[in-house]
N, C-alpha and C positions, 0 to 999 in steps of 0.2 A: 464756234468753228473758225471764225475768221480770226481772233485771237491765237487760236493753234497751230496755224498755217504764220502768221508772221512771227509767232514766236520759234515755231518747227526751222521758217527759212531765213532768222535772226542767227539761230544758233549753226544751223548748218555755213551758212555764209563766212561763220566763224571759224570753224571747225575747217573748210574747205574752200577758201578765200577766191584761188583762184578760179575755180569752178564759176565765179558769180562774176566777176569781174569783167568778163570779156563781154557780157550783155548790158551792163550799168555803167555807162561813163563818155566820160570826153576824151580824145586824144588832144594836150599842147606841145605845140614846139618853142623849143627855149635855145634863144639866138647863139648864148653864150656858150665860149665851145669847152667842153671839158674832156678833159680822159672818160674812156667808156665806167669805171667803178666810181669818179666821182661825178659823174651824170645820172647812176642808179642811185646815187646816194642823196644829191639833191631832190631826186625826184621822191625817192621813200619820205625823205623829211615834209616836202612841202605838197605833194601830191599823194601819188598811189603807190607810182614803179615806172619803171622803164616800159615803154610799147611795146607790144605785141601785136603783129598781125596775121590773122588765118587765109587772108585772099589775096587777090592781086587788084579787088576793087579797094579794100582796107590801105595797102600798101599807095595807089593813088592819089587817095585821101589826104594821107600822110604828109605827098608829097605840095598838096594846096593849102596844108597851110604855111607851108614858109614863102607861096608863091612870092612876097615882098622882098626877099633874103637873097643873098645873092651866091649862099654856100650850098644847094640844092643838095646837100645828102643832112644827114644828122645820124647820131646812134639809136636804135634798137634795142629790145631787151635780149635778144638772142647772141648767146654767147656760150663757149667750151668750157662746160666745169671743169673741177679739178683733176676727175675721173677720165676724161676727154669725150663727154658725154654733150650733144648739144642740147642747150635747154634756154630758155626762155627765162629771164631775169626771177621771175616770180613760180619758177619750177617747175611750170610744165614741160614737156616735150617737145621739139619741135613737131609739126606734120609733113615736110620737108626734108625727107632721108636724100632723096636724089640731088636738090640742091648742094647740099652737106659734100656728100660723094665726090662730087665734081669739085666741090673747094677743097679738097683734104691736103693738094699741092701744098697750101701756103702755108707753112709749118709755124712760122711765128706771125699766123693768122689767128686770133682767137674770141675775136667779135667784132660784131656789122654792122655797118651802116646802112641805110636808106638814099638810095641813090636815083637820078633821073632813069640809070640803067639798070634797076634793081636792086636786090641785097649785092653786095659788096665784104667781103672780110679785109678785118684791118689789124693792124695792132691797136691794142688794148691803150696802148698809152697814146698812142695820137688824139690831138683836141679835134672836138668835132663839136656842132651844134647837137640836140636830138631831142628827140621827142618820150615826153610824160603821159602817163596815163594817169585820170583821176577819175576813181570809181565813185559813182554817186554810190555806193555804200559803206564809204571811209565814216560817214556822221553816225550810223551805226554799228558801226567795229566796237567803241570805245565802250557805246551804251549795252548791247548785248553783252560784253566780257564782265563790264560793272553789275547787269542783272543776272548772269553766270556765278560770279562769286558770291552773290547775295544769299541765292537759293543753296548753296552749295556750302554746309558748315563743316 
């Protein structure tokens, strides 16, 4: 049974990445300021993805650990697809329609930062510092998909 259950939430994990993700990991802030697409992209290569937060105590957090830094916002994964859809670097939804709402002003606004005064919209090409996420289930992404192909001829 216990072999079915890791293997059932190996595969699912897979299949539905972000689903796991927001309960398995660390948030790091990375001093170095980049445009918001190449701070997702650092972060994909060397972590997980860009953060995500569901609260305003997550969003806190966020903000202790650059308490050393003397740039107090960084980027976020939350940003305007192409659709003008807001979503969260790793695809989900935001939970934050009314925030949304009230930024729709800024027209060549199209992702946020992390701020002492909250989310913030900025442009997309401003350097900013920001914050990674790394899923303690990145060590099994690779093994799962390799024991996926196995079984599957």
């Amino acid at each position: 049974l216990a072999q079915f259950s890791t293997l059932t939430f190996l595969l699912l994990s897979e299949f539905f990445p972000s689903a796991f993700c927001a309960t398995f990991g660390v948030n790091i802030y990375v001093s170095e300021k980049m445009t918001w697409s190449d701070a997702r992209a650092y972060c994909r290569k060397h972590h997980t993805d860009l953060t995500s937060t569901d609260s305003q105590e997550e969003s806190e957090e966020l903000l202790m650990l650059q308490k050393d830094d003397d740039s107090n916002n960084g980027w976020i994964g939350l940003h305007k697809d192409d659709n003008g859809t807001w979503r969260w670097s790793g695809g989900k939804n935001t939970l934050f329609p009314l925030w949304i709402s009230l930024q729709e002003l800024f027209v060549d606004r199209s992702c946020v930062i992390q701020s002492e005064r909250g989310w913030q919209m900025r442009n997309c090409e401003e350097k900013f510092p920001f914050y990674c996420f790394q899923s303690s289930l990145t060590k099994y992404k690779n093994l799962s998909r390799a024991a996926f192909d196995i079984t599957m001829f």
